[in-house]
N, C-alpha and C positions, 0 to 999 in steps of 0.2 A: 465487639466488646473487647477490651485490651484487655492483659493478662491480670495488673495492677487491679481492676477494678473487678474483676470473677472473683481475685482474693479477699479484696475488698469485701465482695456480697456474702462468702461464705463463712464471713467472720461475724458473728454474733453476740449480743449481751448476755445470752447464757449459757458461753462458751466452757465455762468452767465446768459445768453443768453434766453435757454431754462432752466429753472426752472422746477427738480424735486422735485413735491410735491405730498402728500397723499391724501388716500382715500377720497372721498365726503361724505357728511355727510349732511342729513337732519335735522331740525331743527324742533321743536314742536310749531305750531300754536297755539298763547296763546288766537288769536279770528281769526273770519272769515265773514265778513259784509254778510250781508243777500243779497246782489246783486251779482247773480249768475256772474255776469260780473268783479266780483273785488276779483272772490275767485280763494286761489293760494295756493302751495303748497312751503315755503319756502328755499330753497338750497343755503347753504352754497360753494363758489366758491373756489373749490381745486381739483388740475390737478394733475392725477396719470402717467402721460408717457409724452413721449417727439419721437422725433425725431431729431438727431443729421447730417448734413452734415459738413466733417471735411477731408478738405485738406489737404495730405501730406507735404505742408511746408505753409505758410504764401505768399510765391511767385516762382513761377514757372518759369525758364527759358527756360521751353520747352514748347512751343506751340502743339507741336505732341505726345505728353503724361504727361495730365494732369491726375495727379491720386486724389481722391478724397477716403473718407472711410465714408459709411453713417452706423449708429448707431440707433437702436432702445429700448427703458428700460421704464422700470415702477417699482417702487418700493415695489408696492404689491400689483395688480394682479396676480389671479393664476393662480401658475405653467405652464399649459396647455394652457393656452390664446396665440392664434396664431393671430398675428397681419400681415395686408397687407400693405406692402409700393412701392408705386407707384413713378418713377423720370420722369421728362421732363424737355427737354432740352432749354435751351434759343436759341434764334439766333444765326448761325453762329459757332454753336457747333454740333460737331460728334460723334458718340458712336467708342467706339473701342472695350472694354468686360465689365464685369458685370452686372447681371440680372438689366432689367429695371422694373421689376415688381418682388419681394421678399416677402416672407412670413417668418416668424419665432417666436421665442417666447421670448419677450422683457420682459420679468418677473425675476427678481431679484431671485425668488426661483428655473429658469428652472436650472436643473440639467442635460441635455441631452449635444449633442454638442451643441457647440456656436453658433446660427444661426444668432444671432441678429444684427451682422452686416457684410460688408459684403463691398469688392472694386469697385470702377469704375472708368475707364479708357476712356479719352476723348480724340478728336481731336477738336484746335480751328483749322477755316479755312480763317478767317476775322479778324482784327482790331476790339477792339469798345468793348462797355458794355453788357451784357451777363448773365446769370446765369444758373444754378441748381434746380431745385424744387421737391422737396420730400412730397408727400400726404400720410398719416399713419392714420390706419382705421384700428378698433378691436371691437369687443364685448364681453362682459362678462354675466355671467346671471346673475341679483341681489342674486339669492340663494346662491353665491360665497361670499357676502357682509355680514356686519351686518346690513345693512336694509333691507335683507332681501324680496325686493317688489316684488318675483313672477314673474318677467320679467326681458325682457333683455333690457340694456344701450349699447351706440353704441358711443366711441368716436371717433372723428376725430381732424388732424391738417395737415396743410402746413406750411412748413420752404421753405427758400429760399436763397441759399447762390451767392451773386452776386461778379461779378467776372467784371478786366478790362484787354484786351488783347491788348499788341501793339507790336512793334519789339522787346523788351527787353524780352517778355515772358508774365507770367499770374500773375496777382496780387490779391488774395481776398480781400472782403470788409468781414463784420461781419454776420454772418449767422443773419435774421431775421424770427421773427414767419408774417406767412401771416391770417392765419386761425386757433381758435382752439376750436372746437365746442364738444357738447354732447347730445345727443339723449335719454331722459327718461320719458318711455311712452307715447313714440308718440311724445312729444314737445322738439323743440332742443331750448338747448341755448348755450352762447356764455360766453367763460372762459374770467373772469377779474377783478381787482377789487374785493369788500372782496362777492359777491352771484354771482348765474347763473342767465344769466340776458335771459329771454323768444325771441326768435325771429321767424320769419315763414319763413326762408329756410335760406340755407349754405350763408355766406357773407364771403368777406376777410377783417375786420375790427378789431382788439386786442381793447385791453384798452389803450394801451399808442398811437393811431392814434387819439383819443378823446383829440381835444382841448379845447372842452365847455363841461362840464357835464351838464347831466339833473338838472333842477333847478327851483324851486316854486317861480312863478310871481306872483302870489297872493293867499292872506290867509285868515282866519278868524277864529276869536277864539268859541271854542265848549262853551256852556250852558249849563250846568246838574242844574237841582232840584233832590233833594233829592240824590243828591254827598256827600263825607266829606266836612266839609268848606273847603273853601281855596282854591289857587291857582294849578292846575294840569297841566303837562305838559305827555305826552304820546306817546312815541316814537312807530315811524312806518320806515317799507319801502315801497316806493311806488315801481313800474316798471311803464316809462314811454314807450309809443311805440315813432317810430320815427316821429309820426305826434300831440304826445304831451300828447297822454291819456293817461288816467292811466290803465293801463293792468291788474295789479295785486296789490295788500295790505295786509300787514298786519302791527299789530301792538305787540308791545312786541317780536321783534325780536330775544331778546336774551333768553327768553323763561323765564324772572322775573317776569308773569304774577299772580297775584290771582284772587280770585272769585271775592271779595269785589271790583274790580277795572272795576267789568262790567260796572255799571253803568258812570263810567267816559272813558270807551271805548268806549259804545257807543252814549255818546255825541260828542266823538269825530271824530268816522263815521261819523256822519254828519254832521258834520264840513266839515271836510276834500271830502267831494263830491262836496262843492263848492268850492274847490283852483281851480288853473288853473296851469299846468306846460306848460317847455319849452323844447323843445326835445336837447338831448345833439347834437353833431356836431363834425362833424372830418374835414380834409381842404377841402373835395367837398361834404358833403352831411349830411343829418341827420339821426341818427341811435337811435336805443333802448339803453335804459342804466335805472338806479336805483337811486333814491332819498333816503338819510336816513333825518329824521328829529324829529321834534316832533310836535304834536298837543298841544296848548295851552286851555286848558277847566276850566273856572270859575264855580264853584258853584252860585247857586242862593238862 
């Protein structure tokens, strides 16, 4: 199979969908609050693989052989990274062939055969709404990475392609992500939005089911003696959990930190211990999400 044509296969009609994007990348803590409760390790939120479910046509008029083509890729993990993909069936649907549990190598550099994707063949049996669900599950060791941390990262996702059956045949709706999580050192979190946002076990929530983001109901400005004069403002990200705390902080996110700006740092830790957030919200529940902001610190 020439190169032309692998790129070919990996490219999909609901490419827009599942977004491939590059390696993750940690970010250098410009400070770290002296409350073991509010230290964190900053990560930058960028999804290296995907999973694709991709119907042979847009609409199916056969009810007794719907074919489907599920796709697995990552754009730079390596070579050898053997990823697991799991399907289950909605309602009212029947298997006819193709592995229901596949393993392959979804990596852009694998040079072996093409494992990475692979057909299945259904029977609807009933009328009604329906779907597909695809769970994809890999690990890498970081010593594969340039951050290089010694251990291994474990990501996961769920797609799900929802489908409507009546007498005319099968009709797909758009493949959506359900789940798309990462597992690093022990703590997972949840792909979204521009960081990894901390959670304590697997959820089915993305970033676009977020109709309120996390948001600062109340503030107050930091006080530094012996700051530069003037006015300081002092960008942070918080993590809030889903019951409103702050989980995790820092400040100087994008890593423009100097020495000379401790002292204006940390007046603004302790500012920033008395705000109050609001946990973000999706339409039935409240979940973890991130605040970017700034702390406002007067000199005195």
């Amino acid at each position: 199979m020439t190169s032309r044509s692998r790129r070919k296969l990996r490219t999909t009609r609901f490419g827009s969908v599942v977004a491939l994007l590059c390696c993750t990348a940690i970010l250098n803590l410009a400070a770290r609050p002296s409350d073991a409760a509010l230290e964190f390790r900053s990560v930058r939120d960028v999804r290296d693989f995907s999973v694709v479910l991709e119907p042979a046509e847009p609409h199916s008029e056969s009810r007794e052989s719907i074919r489907i083509r599920a796709i697995m890729t990552s754009l730079s993990c390596p070579a050898d990274t053997v990823a697991r993909c799991q399907i289950a069936l909605g309602p009212n649907l029947r298997w006819i062939s193709g592995d229901r549990v596949h393993t392959g190598h979804p990596s852009s550099r694998w040079r072996g055969e093409p494992d990475w994707f692979w057909p299945i063949e259904l029977l609807a049996v009933k009328e009604g709404n329906t779907y597909v669900r695809a769970t994809l599950s890999y690990r890498i060791s970081c010593t594969h990475t340039p951050r290089g941390c010694g251990d291994e990262y474990a990501d996961e996702m769920v797609v799900e392609l929802p489908m409507f059956v009546d007498s005319g045949g099968v009709t797909f709706s758009m493949v959506r992500t359900v789940r798309a999580e990462t597992v690093r050192l022990g703590q997972r979190f949840r792909y979204g939005g521009d960081f990894l946002v901390p959670i304590d076990a697997p959820e089915e929530v993305v970033y676009s089911d977020i109709i309120q983001r996390a948001r600062v109901v109340h503030q107050e400005i930091g006080h530094c003696t012996g700051c530069p004069p003037g006015h300081h403002e002092v960008p942070f990200v918080a993590f809030v959990t889903s019951h409103g705390a702050v989980r995790s902080l820092t400040f100087f996110p994008n890593g423009d930190f100097s020495n000379s700006q401790a002292p204006v740092v940390h007046a603004a830790e302790i500012a920033i211990r008395r705000w109050k957030f609001e946990a973000a919200r999706t339409e039935n529940r409240r979940v973890a999400d991130y605040v970017r902001g700034v702390v406002p610190v007067d000199s005195e």
